[in-house]
N, C-alpha and C positions, 0 to 999 in steps of 0.2 A: 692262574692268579698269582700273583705281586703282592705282599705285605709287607710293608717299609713302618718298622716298630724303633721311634726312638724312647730310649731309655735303656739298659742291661741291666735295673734291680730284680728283684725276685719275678714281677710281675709279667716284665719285660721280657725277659728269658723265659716265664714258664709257657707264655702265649707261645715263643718259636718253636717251642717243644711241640706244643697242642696243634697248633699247625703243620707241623711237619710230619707227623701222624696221618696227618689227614689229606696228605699231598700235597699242602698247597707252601708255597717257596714264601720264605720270611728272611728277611735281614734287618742285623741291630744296627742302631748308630747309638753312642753311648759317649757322653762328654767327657769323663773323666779320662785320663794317659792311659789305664789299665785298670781291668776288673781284680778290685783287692778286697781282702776279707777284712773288713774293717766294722763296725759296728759292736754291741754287746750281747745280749740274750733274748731271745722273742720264742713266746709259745706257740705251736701251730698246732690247727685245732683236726681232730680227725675228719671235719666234711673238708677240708685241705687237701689232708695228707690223703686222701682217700685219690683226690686225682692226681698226685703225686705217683701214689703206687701203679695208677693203670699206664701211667708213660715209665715204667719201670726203675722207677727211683728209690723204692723201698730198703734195698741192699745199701746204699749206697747213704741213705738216711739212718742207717743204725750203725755204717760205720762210725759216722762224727757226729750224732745225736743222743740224746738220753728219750727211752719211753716213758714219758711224766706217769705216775701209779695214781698219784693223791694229789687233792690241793685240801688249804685248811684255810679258814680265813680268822683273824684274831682281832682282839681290839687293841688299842695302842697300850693297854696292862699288860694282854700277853693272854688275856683268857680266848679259848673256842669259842667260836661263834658257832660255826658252819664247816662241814668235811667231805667232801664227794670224793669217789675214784673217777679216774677220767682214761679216756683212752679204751681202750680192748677191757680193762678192769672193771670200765663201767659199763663195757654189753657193745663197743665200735667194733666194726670190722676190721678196723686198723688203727693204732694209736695215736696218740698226740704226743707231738714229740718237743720237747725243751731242748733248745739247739743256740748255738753262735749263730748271730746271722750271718755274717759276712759268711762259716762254713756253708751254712744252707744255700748262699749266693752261688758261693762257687762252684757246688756238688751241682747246683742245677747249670751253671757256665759249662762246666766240663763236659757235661751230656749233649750242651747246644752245641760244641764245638764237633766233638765227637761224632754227631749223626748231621749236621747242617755243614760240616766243613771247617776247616780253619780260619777262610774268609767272613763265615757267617757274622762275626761281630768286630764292628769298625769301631775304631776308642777314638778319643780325642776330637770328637765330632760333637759340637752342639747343636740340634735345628733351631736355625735361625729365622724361616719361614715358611709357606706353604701357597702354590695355587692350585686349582681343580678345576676341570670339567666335566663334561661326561664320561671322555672313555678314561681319566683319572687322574690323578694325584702326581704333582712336582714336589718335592723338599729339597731345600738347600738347610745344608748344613756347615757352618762356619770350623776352620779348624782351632779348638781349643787350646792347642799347645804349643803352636810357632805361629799361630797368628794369621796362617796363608789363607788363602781365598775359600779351602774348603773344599766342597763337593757338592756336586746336584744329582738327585737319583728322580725316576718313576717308577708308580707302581698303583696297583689298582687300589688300593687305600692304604692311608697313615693311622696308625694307633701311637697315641700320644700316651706314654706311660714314662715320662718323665718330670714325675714328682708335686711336691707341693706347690714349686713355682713353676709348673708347668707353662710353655709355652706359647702352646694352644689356646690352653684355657684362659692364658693374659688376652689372648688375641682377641677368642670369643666373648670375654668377660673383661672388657678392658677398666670395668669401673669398679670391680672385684675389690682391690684394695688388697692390704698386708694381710697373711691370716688370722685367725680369732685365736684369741691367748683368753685364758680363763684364771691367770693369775699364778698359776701352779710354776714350781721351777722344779724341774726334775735332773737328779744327779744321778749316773750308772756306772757300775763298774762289773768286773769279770776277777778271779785271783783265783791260785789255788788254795784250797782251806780245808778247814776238817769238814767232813761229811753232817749231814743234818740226817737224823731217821732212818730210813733205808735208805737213803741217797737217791730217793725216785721220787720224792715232794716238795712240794710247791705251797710256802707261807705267803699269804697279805694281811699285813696288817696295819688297820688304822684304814680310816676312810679318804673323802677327795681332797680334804684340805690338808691331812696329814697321812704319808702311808708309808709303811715300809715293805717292798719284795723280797723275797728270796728263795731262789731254786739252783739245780743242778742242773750245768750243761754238757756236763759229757760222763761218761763212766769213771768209777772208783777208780784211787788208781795207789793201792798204798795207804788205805785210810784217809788219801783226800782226795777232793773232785774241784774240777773247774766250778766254782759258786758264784752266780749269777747275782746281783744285789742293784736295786734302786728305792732313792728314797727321795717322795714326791713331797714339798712343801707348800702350799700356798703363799706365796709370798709380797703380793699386791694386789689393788684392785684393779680388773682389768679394766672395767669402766673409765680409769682417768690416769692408767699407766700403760704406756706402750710394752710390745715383748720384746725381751732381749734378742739379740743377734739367733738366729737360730741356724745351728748346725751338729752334726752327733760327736765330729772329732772336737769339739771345743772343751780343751782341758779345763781341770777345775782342780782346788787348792782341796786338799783331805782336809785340812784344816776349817775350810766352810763346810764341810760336810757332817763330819764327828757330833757336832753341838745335836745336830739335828736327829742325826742316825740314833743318838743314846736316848732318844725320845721315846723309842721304841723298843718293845721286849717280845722276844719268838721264844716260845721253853726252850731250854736247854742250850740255848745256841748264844754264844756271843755277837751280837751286831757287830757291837762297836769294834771290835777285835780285828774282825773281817772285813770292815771299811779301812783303818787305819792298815793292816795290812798290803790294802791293794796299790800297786803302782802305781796308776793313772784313772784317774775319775773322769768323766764326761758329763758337761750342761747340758740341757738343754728345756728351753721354754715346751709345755704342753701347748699344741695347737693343734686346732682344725681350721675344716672352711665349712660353711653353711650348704648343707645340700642344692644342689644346679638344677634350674628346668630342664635341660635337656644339655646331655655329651655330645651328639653328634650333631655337624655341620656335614652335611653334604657325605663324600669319603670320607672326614676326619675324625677319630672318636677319639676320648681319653680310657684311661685304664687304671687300677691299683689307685694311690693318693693322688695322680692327677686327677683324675674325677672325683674320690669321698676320702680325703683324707680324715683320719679321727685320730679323737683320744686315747690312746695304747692304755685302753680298760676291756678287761672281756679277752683277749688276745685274738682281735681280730683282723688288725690292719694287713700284717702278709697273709690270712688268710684267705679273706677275701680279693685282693690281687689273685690268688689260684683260681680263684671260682671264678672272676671275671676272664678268667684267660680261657679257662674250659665251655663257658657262656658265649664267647665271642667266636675261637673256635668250632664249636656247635654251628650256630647260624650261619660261617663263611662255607660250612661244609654243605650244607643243606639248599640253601637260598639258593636263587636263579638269578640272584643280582648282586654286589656287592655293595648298595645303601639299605636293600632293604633288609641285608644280615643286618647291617649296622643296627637298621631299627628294632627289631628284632631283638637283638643283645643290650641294647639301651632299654629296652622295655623290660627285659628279665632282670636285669641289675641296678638299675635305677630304682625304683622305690627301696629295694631290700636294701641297700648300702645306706640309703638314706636316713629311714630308718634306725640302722645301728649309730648311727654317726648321733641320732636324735635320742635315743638309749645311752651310747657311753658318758655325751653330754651330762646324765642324770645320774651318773659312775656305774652304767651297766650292772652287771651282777654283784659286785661290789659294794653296789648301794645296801646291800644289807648289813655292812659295817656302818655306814653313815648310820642309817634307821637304829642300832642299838646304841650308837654314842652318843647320838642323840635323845633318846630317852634313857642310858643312865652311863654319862657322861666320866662317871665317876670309878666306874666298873659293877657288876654283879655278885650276887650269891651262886642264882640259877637263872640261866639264860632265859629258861619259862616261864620265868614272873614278868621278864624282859619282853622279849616277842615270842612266841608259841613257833613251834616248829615247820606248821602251815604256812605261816605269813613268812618265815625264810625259806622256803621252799620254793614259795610261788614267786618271790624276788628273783632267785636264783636259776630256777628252772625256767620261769616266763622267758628270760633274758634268754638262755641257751635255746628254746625254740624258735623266738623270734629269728634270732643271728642264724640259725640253720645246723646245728650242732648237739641237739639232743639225740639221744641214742636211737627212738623210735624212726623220728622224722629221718634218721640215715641209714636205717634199715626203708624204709618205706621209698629213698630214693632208689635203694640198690634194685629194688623188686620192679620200679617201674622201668628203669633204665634195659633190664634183662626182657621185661616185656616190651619195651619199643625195639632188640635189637636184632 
């Protein structure tokens, strides 16, 4: 079997891994000139990193990653709401790790190169289209950087794991339209700064129409650590205002940022210090797209945000790309046909993605900041008089079962997996 994966993001690359495992031959086509670490900080969650470790990436994930200990959630005063450990601290087999994406892209590139070849990933390649029959799947891909005619390959199916603007999914969905903006404009940046706590936590504070992040992405280093920061504003109604240009490299003035960022108070830690410090800020408009009846067409599926892209609430958009790659992988290994993996893999991840997408919509776990600022908007004495420790628990924890991420439900996978194998 033939697997022709356009896209080299996280998702893109961790399917060629999961395949390659599993014998079966994959190649990337990837539009950009070269895979480069570009992006800011994203959390990944342990049912992630869990199929990370089994294709033996774990070493190589604590070279250029931080294991997150804690997260805290605040309201925009500055008081505790809510504090869980996460990770191994909180009872995982393996942690959750706070990382650069662009490193985590790479660390996973460098493995696909390393066991699939050098050839294994073509750059400069956009697919341009797709035909199929029964015994399989054509793609042409245009070339992105001189403009020339490109390329055509076969292969027994196309996994479409190229992005928001996917493709495919314009193909299959050609009435889709731009994605859903929900008014928010989110700012990010990366610097080095002084450390926050143990240098292994993770603050949110403020809810969906106002929030500020902040965690560590790589180890201490001298008293300070690479400090991850975004601060998400509401800023239109999406109802009767289109979203900005959406892209991750689109710089952005510290000076629009500051007013916003000192809106908000973490103890002990200066915000505003740590924004105005950083070099280079990046926009970008929060969007989704509406969960799809169905990914697959025939051979063609989608994968990662081509199929459910969400709201980066909950931390689960590159997680879930992992799991869809281990899901898809699973089926291609098993099945006696390659549509009816597809279907197969479309029926294991389709509702679940959807789901979350219909969750972060509501700010996922998060929404327990909205629920306190919303009844005392003003700030608290005792969180108790505020919401009881029940009602944020159940916000909090409901969310992490759902998404697949609670400590039990990943014990409970490990034990079936060892008894299926």
């Amino acid at each position: 079997m033939k697997v022709i994966i356009a896209g080299a993001g996280i998702g893109g690359l961790t399917a060629a891994l999961m395949l390659h495992k599993r014998g079966i031959k994959a190649e990337i086509y990837e539009q950009s000139p070269a895979v480069r670490e570009v992006g800011v900080g994203i959390n990944t969650l342990p049912h992630a990193i869990r199929e990370l470790a089994e294709i033996g990436l774990l070493p190589a994930l604590d070279n250029v990653g931080l294991r997150t200990r804690e997260l805290v959630y605040y309201n925009r005063q500055g008081q505790e709401l809510w504090s869980e450990l996460r990770g191994i601290d909180a009872g995982h087999p393996v942690p959750q790790f706070s990382i650069h994406r662009g490193r985590l892209q790479k660390l996973i590139y460098d493995a696909v190169i390393e066991r699939l070849g050098p050839d294994s990933v073509k750059t400069g390649l956009s697919l341009s289209g797709f035909i199929q029959n029964e015994g399989g799947v054509t793609a042409h891909f245009n070339d992105s950087v001189r403009g020339d005619a490109g390329t055509t390959v076969r292969g027994d199916i196309l996994v479409c794991a190229d992005g928001i603007h996917s493709t495919a999914r314009r193909r299959f969905y050609p009435d889709e339209g731009a994605p859903c903006w929900n008014g928010v404009v989110m700012w990010r940046g990366a610097t080095e700064w002084k450390s926050w706590r143990d240098g292994r936590t993770m603050a949110i504070g403020g809810g969906m129409g106002a929030k500020f992040v902040l965690y560590p992405i790589a180890e201490k280093s001298g008293g300070t650590q690479l400090m991850n920061w975004v601060v998400n504003i509401k800023m239109a109604d999406a109802a009767t205002s289109p979203p900005p240009r959406e892209s991750w490299s689109r710089p952005a003035l510290r000076s629009l940022v500051l007013p916003h960022a000192r809106r908000f108070a973490i103890p002990d830690y200066d915000v505003g210090a740590l924004v105005d410090a950083t070099p280079q800020a990046f926009e970008y408009p929060m969007c989704d797209r509406d969960p799809l009846p169905r990914w697959t067409f025939g051979r063609v599926t989608l994968l990662g945000d081509a199929a459910h892209p969400m709201y980066p609430v909950g931390s689960n958009g590159a997680s879930q790309a992992i799991l869809d790659a281990r899901s898809l992988a699973d089926c291609l290994e098993r099945a006696e046909h390659p549509r009816q993996a597809l279907w197969e893999y479309e029926k294991d991840r389709l509702p679940k993605t959807a789901e979350i997408v219909r969750l972060n919509r509501k700010g996922g776990p998060e929404r327990v900041i909205d629920e306190v600022e919303k009844r005392a908007p003003a700030g608290f004495v005792d969180i108790e008089d505020v919401i009881s420790r029940a009602e944020r628990k159940a916000i909090v924890g409901g969310y992490a079962g759902k998404a697949g991420f609670a400590a039990e439900p990943d014990r409970q996978v490990a034990e079936r997996r060892a008894a299926n194998a």
